[in-house]
ZAMARGU-4260 file (C-alpha; in steps of 0.2 Angstrom, whole numbers, plus 5000, padded with zeros to 4 digits):
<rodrens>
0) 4952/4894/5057 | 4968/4904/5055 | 4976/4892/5039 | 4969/4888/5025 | 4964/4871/5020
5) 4979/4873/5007 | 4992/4881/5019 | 4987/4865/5032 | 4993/4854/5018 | 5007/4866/5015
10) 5010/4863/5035 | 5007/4844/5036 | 5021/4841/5022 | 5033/4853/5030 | 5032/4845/5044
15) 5035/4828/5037 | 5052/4837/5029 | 5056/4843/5046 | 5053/4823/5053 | 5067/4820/5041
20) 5080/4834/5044 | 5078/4829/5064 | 5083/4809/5058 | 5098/4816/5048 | 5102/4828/5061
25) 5103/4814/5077 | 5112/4801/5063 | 5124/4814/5059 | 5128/4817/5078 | 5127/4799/5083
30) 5141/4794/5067 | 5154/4805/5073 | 5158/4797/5089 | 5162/4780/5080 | 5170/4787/5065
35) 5183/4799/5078 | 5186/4781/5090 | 5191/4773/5073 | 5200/4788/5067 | 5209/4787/5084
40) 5213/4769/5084 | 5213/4761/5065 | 5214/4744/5072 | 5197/4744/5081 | 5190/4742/5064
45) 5195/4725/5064 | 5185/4723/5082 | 5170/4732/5077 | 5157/4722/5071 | 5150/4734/5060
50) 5164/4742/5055 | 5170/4723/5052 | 5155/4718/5041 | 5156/4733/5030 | 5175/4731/5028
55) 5172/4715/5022 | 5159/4717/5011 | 5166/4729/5001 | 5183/4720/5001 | 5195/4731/5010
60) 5215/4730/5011 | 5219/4739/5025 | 5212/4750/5036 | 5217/4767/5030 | 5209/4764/5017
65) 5192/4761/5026 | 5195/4775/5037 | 5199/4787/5026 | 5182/4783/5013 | 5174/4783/5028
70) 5180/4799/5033 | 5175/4806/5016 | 5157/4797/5017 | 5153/4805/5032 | 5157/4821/5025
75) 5145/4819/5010 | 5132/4816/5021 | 5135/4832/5030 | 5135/4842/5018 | 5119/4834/5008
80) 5113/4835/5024 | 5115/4854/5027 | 5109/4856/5008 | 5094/4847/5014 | 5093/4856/5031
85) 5094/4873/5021 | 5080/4867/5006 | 5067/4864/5020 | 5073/4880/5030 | 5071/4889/5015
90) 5053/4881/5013 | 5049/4886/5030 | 5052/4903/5027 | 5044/4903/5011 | 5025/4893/5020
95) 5027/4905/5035 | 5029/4922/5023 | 5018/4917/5014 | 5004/4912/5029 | 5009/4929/5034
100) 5002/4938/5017 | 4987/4929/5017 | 4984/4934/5035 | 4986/4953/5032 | 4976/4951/5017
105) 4961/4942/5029 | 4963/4957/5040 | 4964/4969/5029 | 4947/4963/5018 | 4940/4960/5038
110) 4944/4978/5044 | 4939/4988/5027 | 4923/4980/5028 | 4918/4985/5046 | 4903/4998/5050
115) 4908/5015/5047 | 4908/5019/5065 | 4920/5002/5072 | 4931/5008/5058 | 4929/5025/5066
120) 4931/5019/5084 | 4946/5008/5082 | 4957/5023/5075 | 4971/5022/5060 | 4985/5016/5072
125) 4975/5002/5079 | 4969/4995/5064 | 4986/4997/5057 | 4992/4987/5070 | 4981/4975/5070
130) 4980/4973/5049 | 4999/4973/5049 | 5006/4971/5067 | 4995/4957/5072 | 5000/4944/5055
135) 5018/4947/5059 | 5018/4945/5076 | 5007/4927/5074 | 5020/4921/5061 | 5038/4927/5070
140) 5029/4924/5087 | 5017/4910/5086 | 5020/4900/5069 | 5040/4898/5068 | 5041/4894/5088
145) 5029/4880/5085 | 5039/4875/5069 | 5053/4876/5080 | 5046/4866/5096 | 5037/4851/5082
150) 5056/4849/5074 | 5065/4848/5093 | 5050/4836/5100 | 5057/4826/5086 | 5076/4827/5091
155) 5072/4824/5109 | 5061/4808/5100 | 5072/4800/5093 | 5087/4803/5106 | 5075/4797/5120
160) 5072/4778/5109 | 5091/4778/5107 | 5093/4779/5123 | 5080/4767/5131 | 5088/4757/5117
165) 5105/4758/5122 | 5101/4762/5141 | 5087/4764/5149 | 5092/4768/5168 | 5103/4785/5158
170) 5081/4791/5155 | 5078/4788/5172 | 5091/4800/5179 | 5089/4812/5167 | 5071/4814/5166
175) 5073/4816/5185 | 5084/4831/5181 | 5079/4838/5166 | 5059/4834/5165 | 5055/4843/5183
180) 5067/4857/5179 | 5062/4863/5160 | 5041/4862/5168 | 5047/4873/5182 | 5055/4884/5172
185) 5042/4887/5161 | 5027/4886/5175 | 5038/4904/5184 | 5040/4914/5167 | 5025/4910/5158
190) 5013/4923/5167 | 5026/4936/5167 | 5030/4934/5145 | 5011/4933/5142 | 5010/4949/5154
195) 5024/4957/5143 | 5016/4952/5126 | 4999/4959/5129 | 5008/4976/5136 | 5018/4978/5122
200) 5003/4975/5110 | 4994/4988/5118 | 5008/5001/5119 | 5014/5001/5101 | 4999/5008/5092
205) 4996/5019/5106 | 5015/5025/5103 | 5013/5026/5085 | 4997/5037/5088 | 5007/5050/5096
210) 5023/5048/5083 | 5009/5054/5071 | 5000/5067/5078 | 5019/5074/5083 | 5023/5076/5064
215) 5007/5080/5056 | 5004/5093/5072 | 5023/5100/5070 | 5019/5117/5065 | 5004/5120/5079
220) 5012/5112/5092 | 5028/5120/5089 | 5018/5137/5091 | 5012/5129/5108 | 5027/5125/5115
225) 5020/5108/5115 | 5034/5100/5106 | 5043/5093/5122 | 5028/5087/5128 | 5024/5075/5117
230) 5041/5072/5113 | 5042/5064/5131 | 5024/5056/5130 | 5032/5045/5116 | 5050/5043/5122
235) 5042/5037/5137 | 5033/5025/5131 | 5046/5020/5118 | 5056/5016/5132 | 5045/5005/5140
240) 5042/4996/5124 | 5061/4993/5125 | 5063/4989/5143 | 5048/4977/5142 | 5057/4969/5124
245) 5073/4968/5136 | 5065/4958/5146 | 5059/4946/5136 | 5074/4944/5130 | 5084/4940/5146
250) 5069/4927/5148 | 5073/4920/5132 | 5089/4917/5139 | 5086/4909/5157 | 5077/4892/5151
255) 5096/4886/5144 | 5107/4895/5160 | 5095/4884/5172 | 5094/4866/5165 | 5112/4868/5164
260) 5117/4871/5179 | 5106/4857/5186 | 5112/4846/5173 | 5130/4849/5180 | 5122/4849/5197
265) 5119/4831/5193 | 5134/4827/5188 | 5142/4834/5204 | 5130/4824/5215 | 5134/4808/5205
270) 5153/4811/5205 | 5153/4815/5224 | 5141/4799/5230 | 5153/4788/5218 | 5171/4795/5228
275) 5163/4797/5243 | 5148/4781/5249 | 5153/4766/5236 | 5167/4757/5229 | 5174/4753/5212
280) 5162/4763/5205 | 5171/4765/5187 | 5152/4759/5179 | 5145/4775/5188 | 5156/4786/5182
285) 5154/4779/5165 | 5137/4779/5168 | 5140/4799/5173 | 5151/4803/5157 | 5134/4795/5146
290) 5124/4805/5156 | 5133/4823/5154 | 5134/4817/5134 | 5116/4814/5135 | 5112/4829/5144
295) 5123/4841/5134 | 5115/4836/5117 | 5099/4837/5127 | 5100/4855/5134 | 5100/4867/5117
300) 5084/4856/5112 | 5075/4857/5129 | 5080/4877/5130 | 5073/4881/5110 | 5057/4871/5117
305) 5055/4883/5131 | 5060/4897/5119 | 5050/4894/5108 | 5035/4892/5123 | 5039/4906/5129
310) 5039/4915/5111 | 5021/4907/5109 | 5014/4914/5128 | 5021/4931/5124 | 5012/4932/5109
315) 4997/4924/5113 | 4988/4941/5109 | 4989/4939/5091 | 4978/4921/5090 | 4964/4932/5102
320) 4966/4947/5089 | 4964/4938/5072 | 4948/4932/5079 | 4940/4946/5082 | 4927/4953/5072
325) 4923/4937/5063 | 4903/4937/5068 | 4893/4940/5053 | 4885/4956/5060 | 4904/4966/5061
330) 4905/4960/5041 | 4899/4973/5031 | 4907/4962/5014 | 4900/4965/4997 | 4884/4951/4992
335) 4891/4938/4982 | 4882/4945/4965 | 4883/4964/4963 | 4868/4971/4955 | 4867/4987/4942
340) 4860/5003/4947 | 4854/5017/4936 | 4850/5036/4943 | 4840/5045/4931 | 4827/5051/4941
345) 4826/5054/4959 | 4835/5050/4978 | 4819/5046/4988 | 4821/5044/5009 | 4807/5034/5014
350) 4803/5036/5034 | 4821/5031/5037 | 4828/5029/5055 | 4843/5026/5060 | 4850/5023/5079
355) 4869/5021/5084 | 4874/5008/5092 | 4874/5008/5111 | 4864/5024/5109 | 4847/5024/5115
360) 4841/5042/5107 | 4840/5038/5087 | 4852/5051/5077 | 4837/5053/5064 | 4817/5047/5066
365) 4806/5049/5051 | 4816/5056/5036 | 4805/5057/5021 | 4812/5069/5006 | 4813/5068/4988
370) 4829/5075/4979 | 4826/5075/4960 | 4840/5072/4949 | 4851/5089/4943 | 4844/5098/4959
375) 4854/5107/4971 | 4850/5102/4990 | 4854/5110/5006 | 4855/5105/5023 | 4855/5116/5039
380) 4856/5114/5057 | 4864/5114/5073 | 4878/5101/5076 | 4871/5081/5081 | 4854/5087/5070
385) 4860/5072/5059 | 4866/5082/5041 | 4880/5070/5043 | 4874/5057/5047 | 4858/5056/5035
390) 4874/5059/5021 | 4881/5043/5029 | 4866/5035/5027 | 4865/5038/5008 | 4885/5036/5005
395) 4880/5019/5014 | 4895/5022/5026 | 4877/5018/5036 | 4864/5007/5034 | 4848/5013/5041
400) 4836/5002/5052 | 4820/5009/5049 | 4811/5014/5032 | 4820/5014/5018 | 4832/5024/5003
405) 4826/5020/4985 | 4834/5026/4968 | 4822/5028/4954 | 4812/5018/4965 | 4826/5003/4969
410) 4829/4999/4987 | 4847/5003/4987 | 4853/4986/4995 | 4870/4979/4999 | 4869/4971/4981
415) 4870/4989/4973 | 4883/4994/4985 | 4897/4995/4970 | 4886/5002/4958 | 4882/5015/4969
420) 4898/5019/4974 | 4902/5021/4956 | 4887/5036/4955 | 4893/5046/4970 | 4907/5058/4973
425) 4909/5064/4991 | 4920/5080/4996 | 4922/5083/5016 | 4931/5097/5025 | 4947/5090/5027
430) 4949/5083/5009 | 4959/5067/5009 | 4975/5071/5002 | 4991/5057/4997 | 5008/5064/4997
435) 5009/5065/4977 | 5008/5074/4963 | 4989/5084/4959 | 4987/5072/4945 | 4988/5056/4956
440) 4976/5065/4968 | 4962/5068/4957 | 4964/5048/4950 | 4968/5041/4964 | 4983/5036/4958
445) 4975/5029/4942 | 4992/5018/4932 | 4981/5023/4914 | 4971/5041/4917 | 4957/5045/4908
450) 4968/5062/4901 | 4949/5067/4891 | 4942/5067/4908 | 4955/5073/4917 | 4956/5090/4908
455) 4938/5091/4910 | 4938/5088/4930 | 4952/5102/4931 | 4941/5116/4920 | 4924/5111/4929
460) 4935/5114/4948 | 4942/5129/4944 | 4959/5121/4942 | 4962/5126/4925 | 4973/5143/4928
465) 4981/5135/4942 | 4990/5121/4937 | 4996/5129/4920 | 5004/5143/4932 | 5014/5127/4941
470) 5030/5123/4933 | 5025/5102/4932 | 5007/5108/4928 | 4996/5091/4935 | 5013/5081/4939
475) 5016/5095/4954 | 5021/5087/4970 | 5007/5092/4984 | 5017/5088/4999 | 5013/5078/5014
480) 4992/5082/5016 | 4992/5095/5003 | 5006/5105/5011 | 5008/5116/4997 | 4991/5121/4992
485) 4980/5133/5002 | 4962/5128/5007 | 4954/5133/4995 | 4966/5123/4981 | 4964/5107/4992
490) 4943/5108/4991 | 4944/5108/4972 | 4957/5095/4971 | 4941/5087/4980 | 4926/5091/4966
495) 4937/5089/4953 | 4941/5069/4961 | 4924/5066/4961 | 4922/5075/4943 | 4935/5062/4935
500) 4925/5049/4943 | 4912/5054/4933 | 4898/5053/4948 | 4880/5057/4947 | 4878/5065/4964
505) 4890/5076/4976 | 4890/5076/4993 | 4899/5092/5000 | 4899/5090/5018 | 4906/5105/5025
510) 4916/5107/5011 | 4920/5127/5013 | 4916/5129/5031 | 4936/5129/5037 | 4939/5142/5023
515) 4941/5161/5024 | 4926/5172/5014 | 4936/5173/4999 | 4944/5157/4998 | 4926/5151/5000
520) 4921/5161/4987 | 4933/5151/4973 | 4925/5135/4979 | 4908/5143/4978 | 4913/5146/4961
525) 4919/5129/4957 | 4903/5120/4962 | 4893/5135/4952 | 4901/5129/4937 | 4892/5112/4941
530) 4875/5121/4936 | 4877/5116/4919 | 4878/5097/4922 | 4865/5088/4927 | 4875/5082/4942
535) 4864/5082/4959 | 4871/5090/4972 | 4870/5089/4989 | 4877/5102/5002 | 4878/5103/5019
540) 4884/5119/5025 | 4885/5131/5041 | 4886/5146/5030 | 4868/5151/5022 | 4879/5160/5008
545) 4885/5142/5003 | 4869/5137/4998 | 4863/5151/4987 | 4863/5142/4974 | 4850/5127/4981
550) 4834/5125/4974 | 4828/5121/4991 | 4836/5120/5010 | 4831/5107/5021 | 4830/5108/5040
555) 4836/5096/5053 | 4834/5096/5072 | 4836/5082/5083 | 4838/5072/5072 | 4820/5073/5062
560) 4817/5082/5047 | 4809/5101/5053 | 4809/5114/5039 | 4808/5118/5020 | 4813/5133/5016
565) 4822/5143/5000 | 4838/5154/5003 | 4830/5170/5000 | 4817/5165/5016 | 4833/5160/5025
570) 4841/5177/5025 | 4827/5187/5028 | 4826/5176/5045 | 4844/5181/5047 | 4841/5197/5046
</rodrens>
């Protein structure tokens, strides 16, 4: 269900406001005509019998005097009604904002928790889009039109009773032109506004894809001569966006443009079959100024339906969207009661197997190791042997299918999932970096940092000399990525993250294989400097020289466990 059983309430009571605000609206319509006759003629007061009854009633001495409380009446009641018009409009913005939030925060608790390879798949722009985009397009073009459509079904309601009340051939002539013409209407555009919606959906992220690889790729592509290129890759599909947003818009506009001109059709064929094929026909011409009156007050209602129809078939997309990934296997969410988790003693793989999805070929078959704690752990082989993805597996980015991985002999299960987190620092090649200073890097933008562990995480990286060389020490802004550091800087803002974390085991997934020999070195040293913790450490490299420091080297082909070896047997093989 897309609302809440709160926000249905919320709705139901909103929409009984609404019910209201369209009574006072046709009321306040339907008393001007008398109050402007009277105005006009004071004397028809006297000949109206509800004028009449209420002048007598409250015992009035002429007729002004009527008129003119009457005149002052029926302007209190405007503007208590446009008090109360704006209360429930400001209540509808309020329900609908507020419907919004709580569907970004649905999809954004819906999206974090996918596997580790849909989140993968999908790509940052789509599931920005679709945690951000797709809320807001529901609410502006699915919610509000539907608000919009309940308030004027009302209006039409009540003005259709009125008139069946007051004259009940008037319906039959204008549901003979109104009815046929706002169904055909709609019936032509519908296809072509759900066609645009569900292009436009589709175009945006893929537009805001290349905005970003533009920027962050600004320095390379620039070299390339590339620039121009994706320059007119995004320009072009910007202006698409705009002609297709174009286009809505004139659709938006046609609903009102045709139902009036066959209202005034009507009123042209009446008028001419009066002067032309009967005789003393002042009631059909009455009967045709009711009938434009009618139909004039009728059109803006009819053409905000079909807007607001229209709106809803354009953005159709977003009700499919939030849908998605609601079965319980996309769910990765956290077990209800978290469990604790201690590592004092060992990282056991048992047999564990894993196979991607859609893949026939398992990315790893068989994996038994034991990793004690405070050991050093390497891990060799060719790209797709499955270093990575055995990492994954641990980091629980994966869960496997076969065998299993225990923790001082725990099954590490969903229900340890935060406590595990809590033990393990992970440090890839590209180290995540936020555009702020090295402080809020290494805490993750903590509001209250640990300064103790801090200072510590900055010594034990090899940071120390660095930052008191800046002029804003740790409160140095990094730039966009980590602009301003080199390589080498960005890996050990890296280790010391996972250092104020305080973790028991580091996972150094090609942490120094984009970095030049001597650059490497200084991250070598950094995680040297680890040797006197009893942190375990776990290092996937392409470098042998990386691994020096392993107590042991493990070797992975195809995706099985193939070799133990030690680094001193590794570099005579190399040599």
């Amino acid at each position: 269900m897309l609302l809440a059983p709160s926000e249905k309430r919320r709705g139901a009571i909103l929409f009984f406001l609404l019910l209201i605000n369209s009574f006072l609206d046709v009321f306040g319509l339907a008393a001007l005509v008398p109050v402007i006759m009277v105005a006009s003629n004071p004397k028809s007061v006297l000949e109206s019998k509800y004028f009449f009854t209420v002048y007598q009633y409250f015992n009035y001495n002429s007729e002004v005097s009527f008129i003119t409380h009457l005149i002052i009446f029926v302007f209190v009641f405007f503007l208590i009604k446009n008090l109360y018009s704006t209360w429930t409009s400001y209540l509808q913005t309020e329900f609908t904002a507020d419907v919004s939030m709580t569907l970004i925060e649905r999809q954004m608790t819906k999206y974090l928790n996918l596997p580790f390879w849909y989140f993968n798949d999908l790509g940052s722009s789509n599931i920005a889009n679709f945690v951000i985009g797709i809320p807001a397009n529901y609410v502006t073009g699915i919610l509000r039109p539907l608000l919009l459509f309940l308030s004027e079904v009302i209006v039409i309601t009540i003005i259709v009773v009125g008139i069946v009340v007051y004259k009940p051939v008037l319906l039959f002539i204008l549901g003979i032109v109104l009815v046929p013409t706002a169904i055909l209407t709609y019936r032509a555009l519908r296809a072509r506004s759900f066609a645009i919606g569900n292009r436009m959906n589709d175009l945006r992220p893929v537009v805001g894809a290349r905005q970003l690889d533009l920027f962050i790729g600004y320095a390379e592509l620039k070299l390339a001569n590339k620039l121009e290129h994706f320059r007119t890759r995004i320009t072009s599909g910007q202006r698409e966006i705009q002609k297709l947003d174009a286009e809505a818009y004139l659709y938006a506009q046609l609903p009102l443009k045709v139902i009036e001109l066959v209202a005034i059709l009507g009123v042209v064929t009446i008028l001419l079959y009066a002067l032309h094929f009967t005789k003393g026909a002042s009631g059909l011409i009455g009967l045709v100024g009711l009938f434009a009156a009618a139909a004039y007050r009728l059109m803006p209602s009819i053409n905000r339906m079909l807007t607001a129809l229209m709106q809803i078939k354009q953005h159709q997309y977003a009700i499919h969207h939030l849908g998605t990934y609601e079965e319980p296997h996309f769910n990765e969410g956290l077990y209800p009661q978290q469990l604790p988790l201690t590592f004092n003693d060992s990282i056991k793989f048992e047999q564990v197997g894993f196979t991607f999805p859609h893949e026939k070929k398992p990315a790893l078959s068989g994996i038994t190791l034991r990793i004690n704690k405070g050991e050093r752990v390497g891990f060799i082989g060719s790209s797709g042997a499955g270093k990575t993805t055995l990492m994954n597996l641990l980091l629980r980015f994966y869960r496997e299918q076969e065998g299993c991985i225990r923790i001082d002999g725990q099954p590490l299960t969903p229900q340890h999932l935060q406590a595990w987190h809590r033990l393990v620092g992970y440090v890839k090649q590209d180290a995540f970096l936020m555009e702020a200073s090295i402080k809020d890097n290494i805490t993750l933008d903590d509001p209250n940092p640990d300064q103790q562990r801090l200072e510590y995480a900055l010594e034990q990286a090899s940071l120390r000399s660095f930052v008191d060389g800046l002029p804003n020490g740790v409160d140095t802004f990094i730039g966009e990525r980590g602009s301003k550091l080199s390589g080498g800087q960005r890996q050990r803002i890296g280790i010391a993250r996972a250092l104020y974390k305080q973790m028991k085991v580091l996972v150094l997934d090609e942490a120094t294989s984009a970095l030049d020999n001597e650059t490497e070195r200084e991250v070598n040293e950094a995680i040297n400097k680890l040797s006197s913790t009893d942190i375990t450490i776990l290092i996937i490299a392409h470098r042998i020289t990386t691994l020096r420091e392993c107590n042991r080297i493990y070797e992975l082909s195809g995706g099985q466990l193939i070799g133990e070896h030690q680094y001193e047997d590794l570099i005579r093989q190399a040599v």
